[in-house]
Structures are given as C-alpha cells and as structure tokens.
C-alpha positions in Angstrom: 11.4 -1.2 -10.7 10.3 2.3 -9.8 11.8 5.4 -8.6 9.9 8.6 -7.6 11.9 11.8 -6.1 10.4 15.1 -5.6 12.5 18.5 -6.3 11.1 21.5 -4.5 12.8 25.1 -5.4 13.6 27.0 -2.6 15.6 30.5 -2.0 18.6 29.0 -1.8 18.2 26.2 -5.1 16.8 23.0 -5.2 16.0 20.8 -2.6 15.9 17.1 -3.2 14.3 13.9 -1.7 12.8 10.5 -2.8 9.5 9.9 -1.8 7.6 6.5 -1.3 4.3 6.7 -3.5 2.7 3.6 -1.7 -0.3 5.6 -0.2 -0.8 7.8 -4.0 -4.0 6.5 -5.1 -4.8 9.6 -7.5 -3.3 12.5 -8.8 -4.9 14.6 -6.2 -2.5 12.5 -3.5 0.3 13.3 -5.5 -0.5 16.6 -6.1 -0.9 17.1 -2.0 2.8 15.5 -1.5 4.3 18.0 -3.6 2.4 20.8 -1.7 3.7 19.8 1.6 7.2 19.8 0.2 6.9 22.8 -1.0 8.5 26.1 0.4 6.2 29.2 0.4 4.6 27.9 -2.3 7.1 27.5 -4.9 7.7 25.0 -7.6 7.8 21.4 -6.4 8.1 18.5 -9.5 7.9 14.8 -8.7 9.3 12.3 -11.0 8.3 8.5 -11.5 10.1 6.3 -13.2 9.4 2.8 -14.4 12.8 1.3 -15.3 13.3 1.0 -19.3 9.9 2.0 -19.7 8.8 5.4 -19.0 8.9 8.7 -17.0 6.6 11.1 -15.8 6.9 14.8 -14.3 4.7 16.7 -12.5 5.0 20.3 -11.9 3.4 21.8 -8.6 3.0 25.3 -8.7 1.3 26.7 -5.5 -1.9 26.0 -5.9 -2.4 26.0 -9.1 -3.5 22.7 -11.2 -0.8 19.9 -11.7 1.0 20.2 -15.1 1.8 16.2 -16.4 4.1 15.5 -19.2 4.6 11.7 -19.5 7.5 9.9 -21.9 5.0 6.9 -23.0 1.4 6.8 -22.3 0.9 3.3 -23.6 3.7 2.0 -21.3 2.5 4.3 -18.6 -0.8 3.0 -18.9 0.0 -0.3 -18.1 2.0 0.8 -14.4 0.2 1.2 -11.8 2.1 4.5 -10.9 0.9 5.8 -14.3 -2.7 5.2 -14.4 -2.4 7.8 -11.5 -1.0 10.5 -14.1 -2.8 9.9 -17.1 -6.3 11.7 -15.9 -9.6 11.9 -18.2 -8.2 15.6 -18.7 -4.8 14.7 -19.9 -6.5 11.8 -22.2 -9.1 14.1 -24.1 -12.0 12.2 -22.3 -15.0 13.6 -20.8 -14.5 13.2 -16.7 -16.1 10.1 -15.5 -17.5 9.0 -19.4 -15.6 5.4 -18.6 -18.5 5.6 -15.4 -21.2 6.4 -17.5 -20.4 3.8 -20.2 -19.9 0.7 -17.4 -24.2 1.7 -15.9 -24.8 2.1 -19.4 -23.8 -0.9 -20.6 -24.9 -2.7 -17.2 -28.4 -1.4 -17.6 -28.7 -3.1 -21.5 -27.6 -6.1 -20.5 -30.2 -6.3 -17.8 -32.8 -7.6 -19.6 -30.8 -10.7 -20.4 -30.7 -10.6 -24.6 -27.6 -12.2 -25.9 -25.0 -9.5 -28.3 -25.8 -10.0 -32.0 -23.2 -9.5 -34.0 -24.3 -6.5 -36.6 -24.6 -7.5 -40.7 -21.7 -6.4 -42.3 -22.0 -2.9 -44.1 -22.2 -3.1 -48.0 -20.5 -1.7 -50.5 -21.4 0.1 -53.5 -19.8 -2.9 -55.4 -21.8 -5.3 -53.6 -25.1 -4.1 -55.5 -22.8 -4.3 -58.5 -22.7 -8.5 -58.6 -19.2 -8.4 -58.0 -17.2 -10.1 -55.2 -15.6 -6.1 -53.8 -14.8 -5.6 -50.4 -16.0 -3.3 -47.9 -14.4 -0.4 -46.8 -14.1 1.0 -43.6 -13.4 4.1 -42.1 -10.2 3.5 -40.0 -10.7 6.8 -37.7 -14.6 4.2 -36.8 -12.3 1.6 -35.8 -10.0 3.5 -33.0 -10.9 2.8 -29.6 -11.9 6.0 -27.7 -10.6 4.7 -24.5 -7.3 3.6 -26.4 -3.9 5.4 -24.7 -1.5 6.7 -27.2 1.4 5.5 -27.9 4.5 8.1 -27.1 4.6 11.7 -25.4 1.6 12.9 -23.7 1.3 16.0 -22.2 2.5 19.5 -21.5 5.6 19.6 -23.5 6.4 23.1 -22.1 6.3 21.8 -18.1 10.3 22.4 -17.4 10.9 24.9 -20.5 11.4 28.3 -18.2 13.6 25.9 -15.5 15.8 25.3 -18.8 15.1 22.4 -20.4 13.2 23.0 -23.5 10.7 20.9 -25.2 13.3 19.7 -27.7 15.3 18.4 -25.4 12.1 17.0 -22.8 11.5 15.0 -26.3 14.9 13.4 -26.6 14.8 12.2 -22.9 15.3 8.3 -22.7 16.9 6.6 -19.8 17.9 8.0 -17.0 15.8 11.2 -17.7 16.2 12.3 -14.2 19.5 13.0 -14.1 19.4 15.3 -17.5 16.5 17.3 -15.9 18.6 17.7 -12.9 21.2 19.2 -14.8 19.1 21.4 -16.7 17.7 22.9 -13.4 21.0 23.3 -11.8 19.9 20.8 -8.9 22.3 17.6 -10.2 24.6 17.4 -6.9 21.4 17.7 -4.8 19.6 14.7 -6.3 23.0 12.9 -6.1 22.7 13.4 -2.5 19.3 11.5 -2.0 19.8 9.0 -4.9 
C-alpha cells in the first residue's frame, strides 16, 4: 500500500494535497508535479510511502535540482515508486554505466563461447604443501550495482523547515505525520488525508 502527498509552501503556510503517481515514470515526472504545485516558485516536497517499509521526500526548490532523502534503499529498491527515487546520482554510479554494462556484456556473448568459470586464486600457503585457504578481499566481492541497506540521501533536505537530521533519522512509521508537525502544516495534511 502506498501513499504519496505533496506539501507546497505558500505565503500564507502550507498547502496540502495527495497526488496519484500512476503516470511518474522517472524522477524528472515527479520533479515536474511538484513544479506545477508550486506557488511562485517556492518549496514543494512530495512524500511516498510504502506501508511498513519505507519513505521517501523530495524537496522541489524552484528550479533547482530535486533533493532525495529515502528511509531504506534496499526496501525502496524493491517498489516500484522507489526505483523512481534512487537515481545513478543518488547511488554513486556513473549515469547510464548499468547501459553500458548490458551492450557490453551483449557484445561478448555474441560470439557464442560458453562462461568458464575462473581457477581459484592461490594462496601463499598453497605453494607451502599445506591444505590453507584462500583469502579474499571482501570490498572484491560487493556488488557495484548492490543498493544499501538503510538511509540514503540528503540528510539535511527538511533541516531549515525544522526537522533536523537527528530526528529525519529516527522517523519510522507514520513519518508523514512527524514531518508535518515539524513544518507547522499538520492540520493541513489532516485535511487531504
């Protein structure tokens, strides 16, 4: 179950609404929502929610880039809704490298020679006579494309709308509803909830 709402700060406060994210294919869309909600170009944040799982904000500022902070990666990861936030930017990746390694990989298999597994590496034991085991480097075993588990993001997204990255940290269920307090826009959310 998901929820998504988008805040937008106006002159007089907050203004609340959900939003349906059914036509968000990429951050850009999203981004583009919370422009149009915006007033005179002010600060708009969307929210997404997967139930018992994970949250994400997103802080529109004019037209400046999208700031991201999401509660879980790895369980954002695997939601549709979060594939959308976590960007090759916000992941340390090079832009498009997943691309690159797909033709890559597609061009060696072309020629139709089956994967061979690789020998083992040896260990200085090994040319010793005795029975020791290899060692391996763990950081050579981490998947590059692997999502993290646990906060990613800007940690600092709400800090001068009052909640501080302490507190952003602590947030568990029901996450909206803190944040809504901390920006003074509680009884507005209510309204849309």
């Amino acid at each position: 179950m998901y929820f998504a709402a988008l805040l937008a700060r106006t002159e007089d406060g907050w203004e609340a609404s959900d939003t349906e994210l059914d036509d968000v294919e990429t951050l850009s869309d999203l981004t583009d929502l919370a422009r149009e909600a915006s007033v005179d170009e002010d600060t708009v944040l969307v929210y997404i929610e997967q139930e018992d799982a994970w949250f994400g904000v997103v802080r529109v500022d004019g037209e400046e880039d999208p700031r991201i902070y999401i509660s879980d990666a790895s369980a954002a990861a695997r939601s549709s809704y979060g594939e959308i936030l976590l960007t090759d930017e916000l992941l340390g990746r090079e832009p498009g490298a997943e691309d690159e390694i797909a033709a890559l990989e597609e061009l060696v298999d072309l020629d139709d020679t089956e994967d061979v597994e690789p020998d083992p590496p040896q260990s200085d034991t090994d040319n010793e006579g005795s029975a020791g085991t290899a060692v391996t480097d763990p950081d050579l075993d981490q998947d590059p494309d692997a999502v993290p588990t646990g906060p990613l993001g800007e940690l600092g997204v709400l800090a001068d709308l009052g909640l501080s990255e302490k507190d952003l940290l602590t947030l568990r269920t029901d996450a909206l509803s803190e944040i809504a307090d901390a920006l003074g826009a509680a009884e507005v959310l209510e309204a849309v909830r």
